[in-house]
C-alpha positions as CSV (number, residue, x, y, z in Angstrom):
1,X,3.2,-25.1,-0.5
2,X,-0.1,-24.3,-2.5
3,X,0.6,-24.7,-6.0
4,X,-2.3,-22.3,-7.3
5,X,-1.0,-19.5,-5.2
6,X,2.3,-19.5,-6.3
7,X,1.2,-19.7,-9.9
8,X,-0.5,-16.7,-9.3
9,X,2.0,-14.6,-7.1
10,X,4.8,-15.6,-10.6
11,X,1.9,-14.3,-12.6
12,X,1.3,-10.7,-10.6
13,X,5.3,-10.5,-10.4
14,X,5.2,-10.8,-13.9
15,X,2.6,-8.3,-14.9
16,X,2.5,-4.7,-16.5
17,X,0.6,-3.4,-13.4
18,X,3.2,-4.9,-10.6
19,X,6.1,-3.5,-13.2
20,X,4.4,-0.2,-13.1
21,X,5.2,0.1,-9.5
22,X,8.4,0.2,-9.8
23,X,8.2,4.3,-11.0
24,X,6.3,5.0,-7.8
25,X,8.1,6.0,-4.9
26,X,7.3,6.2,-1.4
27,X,9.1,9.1,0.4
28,X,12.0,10.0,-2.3
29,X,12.4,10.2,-5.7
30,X,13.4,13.4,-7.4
31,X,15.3,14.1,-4.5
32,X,19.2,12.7,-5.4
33,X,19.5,9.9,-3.6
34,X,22.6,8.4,-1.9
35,X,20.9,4.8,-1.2
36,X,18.6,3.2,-3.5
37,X,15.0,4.4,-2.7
38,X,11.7,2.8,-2.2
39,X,9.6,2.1,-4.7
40,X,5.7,0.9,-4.3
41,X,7.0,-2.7,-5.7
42,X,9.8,-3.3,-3.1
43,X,7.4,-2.4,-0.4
44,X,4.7,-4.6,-2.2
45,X,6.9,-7.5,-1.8
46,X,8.1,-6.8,1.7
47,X,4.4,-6.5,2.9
48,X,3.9,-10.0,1.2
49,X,6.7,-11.6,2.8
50,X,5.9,-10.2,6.2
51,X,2.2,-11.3,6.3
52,X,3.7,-14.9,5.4
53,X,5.6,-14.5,8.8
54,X,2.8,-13.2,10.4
55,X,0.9,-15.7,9.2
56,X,3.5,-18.5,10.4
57,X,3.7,-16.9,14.0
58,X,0.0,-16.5,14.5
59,X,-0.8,-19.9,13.6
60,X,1.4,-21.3,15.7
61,X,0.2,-19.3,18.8
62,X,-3.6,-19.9,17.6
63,X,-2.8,-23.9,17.1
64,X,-4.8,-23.0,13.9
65,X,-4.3,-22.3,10.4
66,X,-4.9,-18.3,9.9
67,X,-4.1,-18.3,6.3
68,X,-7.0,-21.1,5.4
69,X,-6.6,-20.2,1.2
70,X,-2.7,-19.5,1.8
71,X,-3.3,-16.1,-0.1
72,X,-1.8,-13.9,2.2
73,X,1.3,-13.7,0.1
74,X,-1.0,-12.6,-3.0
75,X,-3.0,-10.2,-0.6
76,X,0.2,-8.6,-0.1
77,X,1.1,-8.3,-3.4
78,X,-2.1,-6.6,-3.9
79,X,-2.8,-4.2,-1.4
80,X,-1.4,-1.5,-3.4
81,X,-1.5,-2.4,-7.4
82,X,-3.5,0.7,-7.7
83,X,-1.7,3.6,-6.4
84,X,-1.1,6.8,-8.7
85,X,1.8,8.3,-9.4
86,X,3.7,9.7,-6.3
87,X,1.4,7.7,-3.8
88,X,-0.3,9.3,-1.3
89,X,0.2,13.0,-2.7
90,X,-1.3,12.1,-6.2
91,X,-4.2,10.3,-4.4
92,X,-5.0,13.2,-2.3
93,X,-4.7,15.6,-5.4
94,X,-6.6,13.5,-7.4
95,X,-9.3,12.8,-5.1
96,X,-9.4,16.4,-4.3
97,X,-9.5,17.5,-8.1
98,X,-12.3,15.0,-9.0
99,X,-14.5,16.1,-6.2
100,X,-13.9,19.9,-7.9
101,X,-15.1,18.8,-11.3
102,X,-17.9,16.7,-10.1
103,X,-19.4,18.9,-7.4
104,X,-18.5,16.4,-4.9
105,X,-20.1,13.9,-6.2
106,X,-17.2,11.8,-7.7
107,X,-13.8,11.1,-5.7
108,X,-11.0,8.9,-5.6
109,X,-9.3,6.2,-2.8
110,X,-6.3,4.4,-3.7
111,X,-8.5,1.4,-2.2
112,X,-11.2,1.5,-4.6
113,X,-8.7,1.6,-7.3
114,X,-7.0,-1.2,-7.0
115,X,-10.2,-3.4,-7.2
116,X,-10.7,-1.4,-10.8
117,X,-6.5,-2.6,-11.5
118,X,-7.4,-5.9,-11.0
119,X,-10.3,-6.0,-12.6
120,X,-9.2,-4.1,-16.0
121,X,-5.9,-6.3,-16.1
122,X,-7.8,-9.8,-15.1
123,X,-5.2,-10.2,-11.9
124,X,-7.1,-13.1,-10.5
125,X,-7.3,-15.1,-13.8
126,X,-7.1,-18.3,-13.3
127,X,-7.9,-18.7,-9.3
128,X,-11.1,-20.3,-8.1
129,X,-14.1,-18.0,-7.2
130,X,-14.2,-19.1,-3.7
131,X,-10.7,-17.7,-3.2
132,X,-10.6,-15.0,-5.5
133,X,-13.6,-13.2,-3.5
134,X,-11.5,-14.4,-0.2
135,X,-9.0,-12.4,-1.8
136,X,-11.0,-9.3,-2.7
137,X,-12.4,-9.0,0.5
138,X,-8.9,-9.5,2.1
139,X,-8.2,-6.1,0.1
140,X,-10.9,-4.2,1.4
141,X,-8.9,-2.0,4.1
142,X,-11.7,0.7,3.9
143,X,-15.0,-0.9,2.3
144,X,-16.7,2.2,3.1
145,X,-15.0,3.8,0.7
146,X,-15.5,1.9,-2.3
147,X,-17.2,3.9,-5.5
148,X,-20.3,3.2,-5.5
149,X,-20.4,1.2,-9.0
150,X,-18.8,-0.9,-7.0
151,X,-21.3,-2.1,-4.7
152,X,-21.4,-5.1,-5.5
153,X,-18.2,-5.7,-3.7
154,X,-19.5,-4.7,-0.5
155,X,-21.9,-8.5,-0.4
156,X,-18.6,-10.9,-1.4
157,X,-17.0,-8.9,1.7
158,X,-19.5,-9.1,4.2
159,X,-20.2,-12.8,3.0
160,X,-16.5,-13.9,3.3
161,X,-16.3,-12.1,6.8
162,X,-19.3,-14.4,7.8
163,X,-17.5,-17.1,6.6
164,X,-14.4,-16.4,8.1
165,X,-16.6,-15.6,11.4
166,X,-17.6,-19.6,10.9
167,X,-14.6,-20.8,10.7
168,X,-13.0,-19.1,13.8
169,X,-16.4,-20.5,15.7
170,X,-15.1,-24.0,14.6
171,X,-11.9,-23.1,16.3
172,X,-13.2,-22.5,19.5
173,X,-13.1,-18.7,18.8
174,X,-16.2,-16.5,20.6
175,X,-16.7,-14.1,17.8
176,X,-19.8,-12.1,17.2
177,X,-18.4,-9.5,14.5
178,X,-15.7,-8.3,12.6
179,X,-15.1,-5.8,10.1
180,X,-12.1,-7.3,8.2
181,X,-10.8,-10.7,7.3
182,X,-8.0,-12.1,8.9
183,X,-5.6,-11.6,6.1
184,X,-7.1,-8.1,5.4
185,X,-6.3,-7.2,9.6
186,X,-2.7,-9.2,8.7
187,X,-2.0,-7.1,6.3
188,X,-2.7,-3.7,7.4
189,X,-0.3,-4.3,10.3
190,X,1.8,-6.0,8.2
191,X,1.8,-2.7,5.5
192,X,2.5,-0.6,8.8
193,X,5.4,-2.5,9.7
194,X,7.0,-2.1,6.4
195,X,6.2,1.3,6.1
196,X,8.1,1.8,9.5
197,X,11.2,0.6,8.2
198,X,11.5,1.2,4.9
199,X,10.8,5.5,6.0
200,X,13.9,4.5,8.4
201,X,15.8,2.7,5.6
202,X,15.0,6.2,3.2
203,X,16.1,8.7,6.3
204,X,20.1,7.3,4.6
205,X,19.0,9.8,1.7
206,X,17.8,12.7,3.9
207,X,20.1,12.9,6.9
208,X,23.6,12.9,8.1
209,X,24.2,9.8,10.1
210,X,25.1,12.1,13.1
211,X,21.7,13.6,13.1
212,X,20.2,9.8,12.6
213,X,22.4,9.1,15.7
214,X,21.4,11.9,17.7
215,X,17.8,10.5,16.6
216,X,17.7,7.2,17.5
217,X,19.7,8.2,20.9
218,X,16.9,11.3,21.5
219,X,14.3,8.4,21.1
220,X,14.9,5.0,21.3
221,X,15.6,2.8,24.4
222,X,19.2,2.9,24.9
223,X,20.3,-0.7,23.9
224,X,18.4,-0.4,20.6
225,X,19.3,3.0,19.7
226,X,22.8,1.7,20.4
227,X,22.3,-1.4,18.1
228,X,21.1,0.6,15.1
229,X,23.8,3.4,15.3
230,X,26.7,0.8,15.7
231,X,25.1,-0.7,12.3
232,X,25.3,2.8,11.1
233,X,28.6,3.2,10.9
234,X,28.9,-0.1,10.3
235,X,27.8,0.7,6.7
236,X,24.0,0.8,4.4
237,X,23.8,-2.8,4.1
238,X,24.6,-3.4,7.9
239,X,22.3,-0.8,9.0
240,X,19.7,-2.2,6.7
241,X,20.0,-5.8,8.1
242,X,20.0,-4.5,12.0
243,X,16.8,-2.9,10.8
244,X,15.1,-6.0,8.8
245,X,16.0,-7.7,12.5
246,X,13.8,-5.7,14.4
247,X,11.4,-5.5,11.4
248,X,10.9,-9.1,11.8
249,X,10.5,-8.8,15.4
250,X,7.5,-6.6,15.0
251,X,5.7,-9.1,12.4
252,X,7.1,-12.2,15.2
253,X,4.9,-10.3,18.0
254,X,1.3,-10.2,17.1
255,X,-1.5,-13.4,18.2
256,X,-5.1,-14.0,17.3
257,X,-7.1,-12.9,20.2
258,X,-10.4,-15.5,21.3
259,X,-12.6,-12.2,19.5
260,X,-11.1,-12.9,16.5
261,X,-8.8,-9.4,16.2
262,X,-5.2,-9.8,15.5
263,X,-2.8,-7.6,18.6
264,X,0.3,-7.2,19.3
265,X,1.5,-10.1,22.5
266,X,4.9,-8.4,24.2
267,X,4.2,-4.1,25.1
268,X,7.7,-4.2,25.2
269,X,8.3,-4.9,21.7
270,X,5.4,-3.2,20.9
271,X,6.9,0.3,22.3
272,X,9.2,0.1,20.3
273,X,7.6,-0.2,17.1
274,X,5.3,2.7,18.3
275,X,8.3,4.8,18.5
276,X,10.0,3.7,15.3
277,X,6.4,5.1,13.7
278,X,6.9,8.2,15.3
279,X,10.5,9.0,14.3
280,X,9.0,8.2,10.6
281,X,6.2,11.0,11.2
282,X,8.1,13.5,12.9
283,X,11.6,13.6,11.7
284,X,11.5,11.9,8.3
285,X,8.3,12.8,6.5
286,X,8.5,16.4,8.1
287,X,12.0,17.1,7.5
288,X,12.1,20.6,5.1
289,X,13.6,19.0,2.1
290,X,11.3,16.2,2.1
291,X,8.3,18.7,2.4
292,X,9.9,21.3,0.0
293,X,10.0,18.1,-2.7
294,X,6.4,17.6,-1.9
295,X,5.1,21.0,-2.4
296,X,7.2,21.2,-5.9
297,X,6.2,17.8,-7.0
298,X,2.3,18.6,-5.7
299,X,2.3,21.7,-8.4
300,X,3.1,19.0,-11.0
301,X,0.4,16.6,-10.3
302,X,-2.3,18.9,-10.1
303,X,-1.1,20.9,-13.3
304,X,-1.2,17.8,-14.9
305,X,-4.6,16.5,-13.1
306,X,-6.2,19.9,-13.8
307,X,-5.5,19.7,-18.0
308,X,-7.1,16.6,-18.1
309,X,-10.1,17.2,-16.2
310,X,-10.6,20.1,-18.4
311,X,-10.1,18.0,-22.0
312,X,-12.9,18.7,-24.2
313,X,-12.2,15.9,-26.8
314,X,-10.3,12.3,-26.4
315,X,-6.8,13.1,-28.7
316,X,-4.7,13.7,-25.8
317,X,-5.7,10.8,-23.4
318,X,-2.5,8.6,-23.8
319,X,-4.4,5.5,-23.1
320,X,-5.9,4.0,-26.3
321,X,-8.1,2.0,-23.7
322,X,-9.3,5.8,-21.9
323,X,-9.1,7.2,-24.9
324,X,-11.6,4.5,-26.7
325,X,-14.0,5.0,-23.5
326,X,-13.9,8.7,-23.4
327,X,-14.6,9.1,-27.0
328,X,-17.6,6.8,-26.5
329,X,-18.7,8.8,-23.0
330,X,-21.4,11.0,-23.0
331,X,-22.6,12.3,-19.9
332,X,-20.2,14.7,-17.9
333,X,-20.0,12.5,-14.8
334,X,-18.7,9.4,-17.1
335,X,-16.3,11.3,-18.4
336,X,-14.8,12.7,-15.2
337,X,-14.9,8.8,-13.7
338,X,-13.0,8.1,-16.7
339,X,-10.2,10.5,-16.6
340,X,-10.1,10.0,-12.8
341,X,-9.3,6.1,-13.9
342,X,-7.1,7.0,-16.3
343,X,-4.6,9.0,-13.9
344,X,-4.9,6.8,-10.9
345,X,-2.9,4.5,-13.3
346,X,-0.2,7.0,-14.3
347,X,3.4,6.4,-12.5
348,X,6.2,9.1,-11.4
349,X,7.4,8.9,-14.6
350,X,4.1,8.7,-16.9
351,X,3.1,12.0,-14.8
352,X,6.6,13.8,-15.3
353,X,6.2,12.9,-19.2
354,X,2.7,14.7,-19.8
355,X,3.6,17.7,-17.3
356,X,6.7,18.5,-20.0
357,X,4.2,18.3,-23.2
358,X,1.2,20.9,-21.1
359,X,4.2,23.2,-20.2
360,X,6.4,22.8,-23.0
């Protein structure tokens, strides 16, 4: 156990930021719901606790320790502190609405805002600055997309990759590049995996469990698609638990190759997760109520995006913090990176609150 780490996973927990989670969803929400929904905090916490497996899996196979800082539980955490409200639809809006108003200058990436989160709410206090820009660089799924005030980011990740290059050397590891840290490469998969079965564990609010039988049999191998539809009728919790089984599984099967890149060991096991992402995709994220909710909630967010980008003075921003910065702003581009910061930290329910005042 490393004592500074789990001081500073209790102190994320605890936070306004990691609370704020909680009102963002990730494929239901305003639709009524029949089995509790997921929320950008339960997933944050099932990412962490699947890189920790990950982590104790492909140490073992590497006869190594992967997780050198033992921050892959706090990478977890992190990987998505600074999503907008509704997730991926408010970041597309948002990015797409801030490129309008700055003549494509300006955009956003839920990426790039989480290093402005963390910064802004000082989620790192307290951690050592060799493993706090382990940490940011961990975080960096996309660096090339990173704002470019933020450049300065872009040297602590290439320098903790080098390091992390000279460490795997010590290891007897033939590396000659990589793009991502370990726990950054740990976590994407493990944020895939979790994504995988929490869209499965959300399919109990959209479908019948007939049609999720008829699913699983049109799809699956037969003795798995028979294990998860006899935990169907089994009951939620049961089905849920089949599910964490082969989630586990997933996070069980990956290994550090001698090139340094982290790949899945057993094809086997592999298919399957393969084919678990593809149910996700084609029947649950496409299925017409799912993208009718979309399209209505997608009106909302860009109403509500729109009015701010057009604010002429700073009496309706409802952050006292945007507000104090916007009042202060002068050039138009400042202004826009300001309001585009200020609603890439709005949740469902912050958004749903200002759409009723504009249309009221």
């Amino acid at each position: 156990m490393n004592l500074e780490m789990l001081k500073l996973e209790r102190q994320i927990l605890s936070s306004k930021k990691f609370s704020r989670l909680q009102q963002i969803s990730l494929v239901v929400d305003h639709m009524r719901v029949k089995d509790s929904a997921q929320t950008r905090a339960s997933h944050s916490i099932e990412v962490a606790n699947s890189v920790e497996i990950m982590n104790y899996f492909i140490t073992k196979k590497a006869g190594f320790n992967t997780d050198r800082f033992s921050c892959g539980r706090v990478v977890g955490l992190l990987h998505d502190i600074g999503h907008t409200s509704y997730s991926h639809e408010g970041e597309k809006t948002l990015n797409k609405l801030t490129k309008k108003y700055s003549d494509n200058k300006i955009g956003f990436e839920g990426n790039a805002n989480n290093y402005i989160t963390i910064q802004k709410n000082n989620l790192l206090k307290g951690v050592s600055e060799e493993v706090k820009e382990y940490i940011l660089a961990s975080l960096a799924k996309h660096k090339e997309d990173l704002y470019e005030e933020q450049s300065c980011l872009i040297d602590i990740i290439n320098n903790q990759i080098n390091l992390e290059i000279e460490y795997l050397l010590n290891q007897g590891l033939e590396i000659t590049s990589m793009d991502k840290t370990l726990q950054c490469q740990i976590m994407d998969i493990a944020d895939e995996n979790s994504y995988i079965i929490s869209d499965i564990v959300d399919s109990l609010n959209i479908f019948s469990l007939t049609k999720l039988a008829e699913i699983f049999q049109k799809e699956l191998p037969f003795e798995i698609s028979e294990d998860l539809i006899k935990a169907l009728y089994k009951g939620h919790n049961s089905f849920r638990m089949t599910l964490q089984k082969y989630h586990d599984m997933f996070c069980e099967n990956f290994y550090l190759d001698s090139t340094g890149v982290v790949k899945p060991e057993k094809k086997d096991i592999e298919q399957v997760r393969m084919i678990m992402a593809m149910i996700s995709k084609k029947y649950i994220l496409k299925e017409k109520n799912v993208v009718k909710s979309r399209k209505i909630i997608s009106k909302k967010i860009n109403i509500v995006f729109s009015f701010f980008f057009n604010l002429k003075n700073a009496n309706r921003i409802p952050s006292k913090f945007y507000r104090k910065e916007f009042e202060n702003a002068s050039a138009k581009e400042e202004k826009i990176v300001i309001i585009r910061n200020m609603l890439g930290s709005l949740t469902n329910k912050g958004l749903l609150k200002e759409f009723k005042k504009i249309t009221r």
